[in-house]
NUROSE-765592 format. One record per atom (N, C-alpha, C): residue in three letters; atom name; x, y, z. Coordinates in steps of 0.1 Angstrom, whole numbers, padded with zeros to 4 digits. Layout:
['ALA' 'CA' [X Y Z]]
...
//
This chain:
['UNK' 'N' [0988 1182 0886]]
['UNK' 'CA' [0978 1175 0879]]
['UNK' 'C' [0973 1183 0867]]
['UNK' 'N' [0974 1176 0856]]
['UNK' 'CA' [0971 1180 0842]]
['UNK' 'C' [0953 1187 0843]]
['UNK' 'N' [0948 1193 0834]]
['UNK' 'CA' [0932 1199 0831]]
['UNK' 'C' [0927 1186 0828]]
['UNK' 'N' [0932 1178 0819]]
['UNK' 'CA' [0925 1165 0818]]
['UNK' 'C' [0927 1157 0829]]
['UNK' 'N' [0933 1153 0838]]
['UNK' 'CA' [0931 1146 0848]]
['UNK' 'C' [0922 1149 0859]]
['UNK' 'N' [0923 1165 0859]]
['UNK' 'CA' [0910 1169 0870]]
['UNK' 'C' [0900 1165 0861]]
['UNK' 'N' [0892 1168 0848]]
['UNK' 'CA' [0883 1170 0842]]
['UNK' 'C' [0878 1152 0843]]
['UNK' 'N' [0887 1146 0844]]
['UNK' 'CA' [0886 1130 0841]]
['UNK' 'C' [0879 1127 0862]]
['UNK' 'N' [0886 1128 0866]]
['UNK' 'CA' [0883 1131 0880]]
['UNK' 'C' [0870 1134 0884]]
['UNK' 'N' [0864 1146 0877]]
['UNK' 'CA' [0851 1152 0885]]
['UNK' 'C' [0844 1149 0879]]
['UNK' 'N' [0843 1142 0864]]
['UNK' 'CA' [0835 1130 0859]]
['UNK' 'C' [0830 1118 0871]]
['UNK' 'N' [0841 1112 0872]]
['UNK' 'CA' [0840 1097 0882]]
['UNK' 'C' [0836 1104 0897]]
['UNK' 'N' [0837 1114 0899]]
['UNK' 'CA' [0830 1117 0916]]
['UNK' 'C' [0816 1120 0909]]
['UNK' 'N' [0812 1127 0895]]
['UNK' 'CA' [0798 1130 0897]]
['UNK' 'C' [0791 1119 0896]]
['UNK' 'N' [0794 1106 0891]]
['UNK' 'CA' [0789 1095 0884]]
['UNK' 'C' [0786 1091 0899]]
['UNK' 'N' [0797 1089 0906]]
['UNK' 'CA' [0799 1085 0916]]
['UNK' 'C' [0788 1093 0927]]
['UNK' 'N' [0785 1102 0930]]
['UNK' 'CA' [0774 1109 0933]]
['UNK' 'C' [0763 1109 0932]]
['UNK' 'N' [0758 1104 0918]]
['UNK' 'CA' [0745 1105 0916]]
['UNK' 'C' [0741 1086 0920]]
['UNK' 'N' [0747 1081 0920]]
['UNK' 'CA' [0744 1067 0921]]
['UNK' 'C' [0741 1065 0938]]
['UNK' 'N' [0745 1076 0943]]
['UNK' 'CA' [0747 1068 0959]]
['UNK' 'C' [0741 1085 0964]]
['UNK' 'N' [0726 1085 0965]]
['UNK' 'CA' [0720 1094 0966]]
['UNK' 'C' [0714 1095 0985]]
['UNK' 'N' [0715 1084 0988]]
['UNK' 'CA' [0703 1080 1002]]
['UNK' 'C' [0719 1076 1010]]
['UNK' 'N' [0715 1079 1021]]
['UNK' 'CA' [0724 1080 1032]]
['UNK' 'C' [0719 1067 1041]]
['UNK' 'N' [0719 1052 1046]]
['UNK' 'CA' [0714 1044 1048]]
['UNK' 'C' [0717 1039 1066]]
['UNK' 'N' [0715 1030 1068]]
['UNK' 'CA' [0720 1025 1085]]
['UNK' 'C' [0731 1019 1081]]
['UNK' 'N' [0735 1007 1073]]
['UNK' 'CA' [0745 1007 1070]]
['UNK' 'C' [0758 1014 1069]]
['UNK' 'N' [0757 1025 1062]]
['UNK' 'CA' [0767 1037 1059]]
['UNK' 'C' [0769 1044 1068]]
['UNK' 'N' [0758 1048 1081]]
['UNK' 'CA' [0761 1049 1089]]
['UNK' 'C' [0772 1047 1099]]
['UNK' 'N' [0771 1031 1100]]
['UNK' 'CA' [0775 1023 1109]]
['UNK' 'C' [0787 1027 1106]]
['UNK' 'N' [0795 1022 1089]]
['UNK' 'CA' [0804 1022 1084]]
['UNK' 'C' [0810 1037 1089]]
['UNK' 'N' [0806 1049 1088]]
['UNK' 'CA' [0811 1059 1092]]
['UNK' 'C' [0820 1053 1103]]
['UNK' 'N' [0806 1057 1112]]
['UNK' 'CA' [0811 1053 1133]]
['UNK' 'C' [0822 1045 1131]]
['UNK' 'N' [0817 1030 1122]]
['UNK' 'CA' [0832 1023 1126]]
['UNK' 'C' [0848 1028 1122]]
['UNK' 'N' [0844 1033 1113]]
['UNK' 'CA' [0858 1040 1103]]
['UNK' 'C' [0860 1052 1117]]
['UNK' 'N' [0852 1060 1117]]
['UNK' 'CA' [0859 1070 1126]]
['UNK' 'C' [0862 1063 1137]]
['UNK' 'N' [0859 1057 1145]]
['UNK' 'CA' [0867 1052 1161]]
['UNK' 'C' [0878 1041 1155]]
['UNK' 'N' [0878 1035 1143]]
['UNK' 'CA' [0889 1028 1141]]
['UNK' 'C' [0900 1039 1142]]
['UNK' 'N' [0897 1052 1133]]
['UNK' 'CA' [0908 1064 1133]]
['UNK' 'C' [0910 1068 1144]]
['UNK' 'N' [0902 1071 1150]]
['UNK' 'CA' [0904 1079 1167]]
['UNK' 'C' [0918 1068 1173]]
['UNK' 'N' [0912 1055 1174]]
['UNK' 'CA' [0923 1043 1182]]
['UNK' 'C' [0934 1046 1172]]
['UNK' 'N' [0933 1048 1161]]
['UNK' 'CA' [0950 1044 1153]]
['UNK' 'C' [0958 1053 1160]]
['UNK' 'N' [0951 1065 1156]]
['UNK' 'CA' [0957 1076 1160]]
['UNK' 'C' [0962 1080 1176]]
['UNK' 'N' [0956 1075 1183]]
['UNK' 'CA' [0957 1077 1198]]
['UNK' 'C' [0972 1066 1201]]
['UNK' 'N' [0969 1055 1189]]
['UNK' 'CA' [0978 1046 1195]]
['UNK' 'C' [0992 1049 1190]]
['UNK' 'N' [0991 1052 1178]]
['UNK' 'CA' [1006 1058 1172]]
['UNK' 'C' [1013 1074 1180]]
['UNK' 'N' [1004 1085 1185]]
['UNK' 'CA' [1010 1094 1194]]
['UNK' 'C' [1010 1087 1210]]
['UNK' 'N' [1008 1077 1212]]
['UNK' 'CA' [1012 1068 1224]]
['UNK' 'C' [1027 1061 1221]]
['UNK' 'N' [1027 1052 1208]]
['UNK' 'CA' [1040 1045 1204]]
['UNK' 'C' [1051 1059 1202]]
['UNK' 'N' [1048 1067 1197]]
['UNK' 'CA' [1054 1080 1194]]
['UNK' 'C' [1062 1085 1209]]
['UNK' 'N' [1054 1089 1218]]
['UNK' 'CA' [1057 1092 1227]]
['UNK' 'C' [1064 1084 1243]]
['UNK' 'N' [1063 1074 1237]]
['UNK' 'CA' [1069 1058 1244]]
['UNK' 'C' [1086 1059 1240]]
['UNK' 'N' [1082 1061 1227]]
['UNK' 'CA' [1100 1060 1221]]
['UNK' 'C' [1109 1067 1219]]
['UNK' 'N' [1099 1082 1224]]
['UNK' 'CA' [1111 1096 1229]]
['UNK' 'C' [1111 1093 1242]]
['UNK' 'N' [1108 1082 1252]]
['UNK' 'CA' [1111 1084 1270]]
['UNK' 'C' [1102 1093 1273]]
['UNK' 'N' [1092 1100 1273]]
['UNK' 'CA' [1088 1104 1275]]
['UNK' 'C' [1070 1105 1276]]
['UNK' 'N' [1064 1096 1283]]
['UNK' 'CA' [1051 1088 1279]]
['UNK' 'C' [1043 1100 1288]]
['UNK' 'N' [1028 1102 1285]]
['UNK' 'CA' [1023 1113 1287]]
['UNK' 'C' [1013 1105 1302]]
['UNK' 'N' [1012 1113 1311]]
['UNK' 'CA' [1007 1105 1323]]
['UNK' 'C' [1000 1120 1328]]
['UNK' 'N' [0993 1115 1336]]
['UNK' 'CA' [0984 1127 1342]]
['UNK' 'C' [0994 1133 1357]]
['UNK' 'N' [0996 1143 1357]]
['UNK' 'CA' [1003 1150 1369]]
['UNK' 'C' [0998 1144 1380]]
['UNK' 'N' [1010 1138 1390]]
['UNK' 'CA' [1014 1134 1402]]
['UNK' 'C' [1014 1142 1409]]
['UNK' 'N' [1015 1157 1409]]
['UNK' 'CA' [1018 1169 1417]]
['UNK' 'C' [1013 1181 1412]]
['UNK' 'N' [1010 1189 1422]]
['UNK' 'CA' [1004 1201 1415]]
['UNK' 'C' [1010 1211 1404]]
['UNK' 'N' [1013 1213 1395]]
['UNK' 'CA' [1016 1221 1384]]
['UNK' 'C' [1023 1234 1392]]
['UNK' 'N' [1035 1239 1394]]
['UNK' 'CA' [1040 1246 1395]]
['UNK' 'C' [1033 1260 1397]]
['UNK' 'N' [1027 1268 1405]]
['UNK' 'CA' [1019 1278 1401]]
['UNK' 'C' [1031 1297 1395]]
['UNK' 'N' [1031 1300 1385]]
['UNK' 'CA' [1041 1312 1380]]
['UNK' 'C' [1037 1323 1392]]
['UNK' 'N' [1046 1328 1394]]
['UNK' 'CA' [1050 1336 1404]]
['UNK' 'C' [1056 1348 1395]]
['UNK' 'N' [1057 1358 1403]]
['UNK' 'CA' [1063 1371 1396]]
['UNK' 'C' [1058 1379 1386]]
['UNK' 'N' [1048 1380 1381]]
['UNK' 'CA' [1042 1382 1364]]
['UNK' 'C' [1039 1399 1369]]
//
C-alpha cells in the first residue's frame, strides 16, 4: 500500500468517526446479531470441515485412556 493510499484511508475512517459518535440500541443489536451470525458460520464450516475428513467430532463414548509410565 502506497503513503497516499494510507493517507487517503485515515482521511475516510476519521470522517467516518467523527459522524458516528453515540453508540445506540440499534448498533447494538447489530453487533450481537453479526457476532452469533459469526459464531454459527464458523461452528458450521469446522463441522462441514470435519464431516469431510471422516472424522466428525463427538463427545467420548469411553473414558480417555489414562498415561501410564511417566
Amino acid at each position: 500500500m502506497s503513503i497516499l493510499e494510507i493517507a487517503i484511508a485515515s482521511q475516510i475512517w476519521a470522517r467516518h468517526e467523527k459522524r458516528q459518535l453515540g453508540l445506540d440500541d440499534a448498533d447494538a443489536l447489530k453487533v450481537l446479531l453479526r457476532s452469533a451470525f459469526t459464531f454459527l458460520a464458523f461452528s458450521l464450516l469446522i463441522a462441514g470441515l470435519n464431516l469431510a475428513a471422516g472424522r466428525p467430532q463427538v463427545v467420548a463414548q469411553q473414558p480417555a485412556p489414562v498415561v501410564a509410565g511417566r
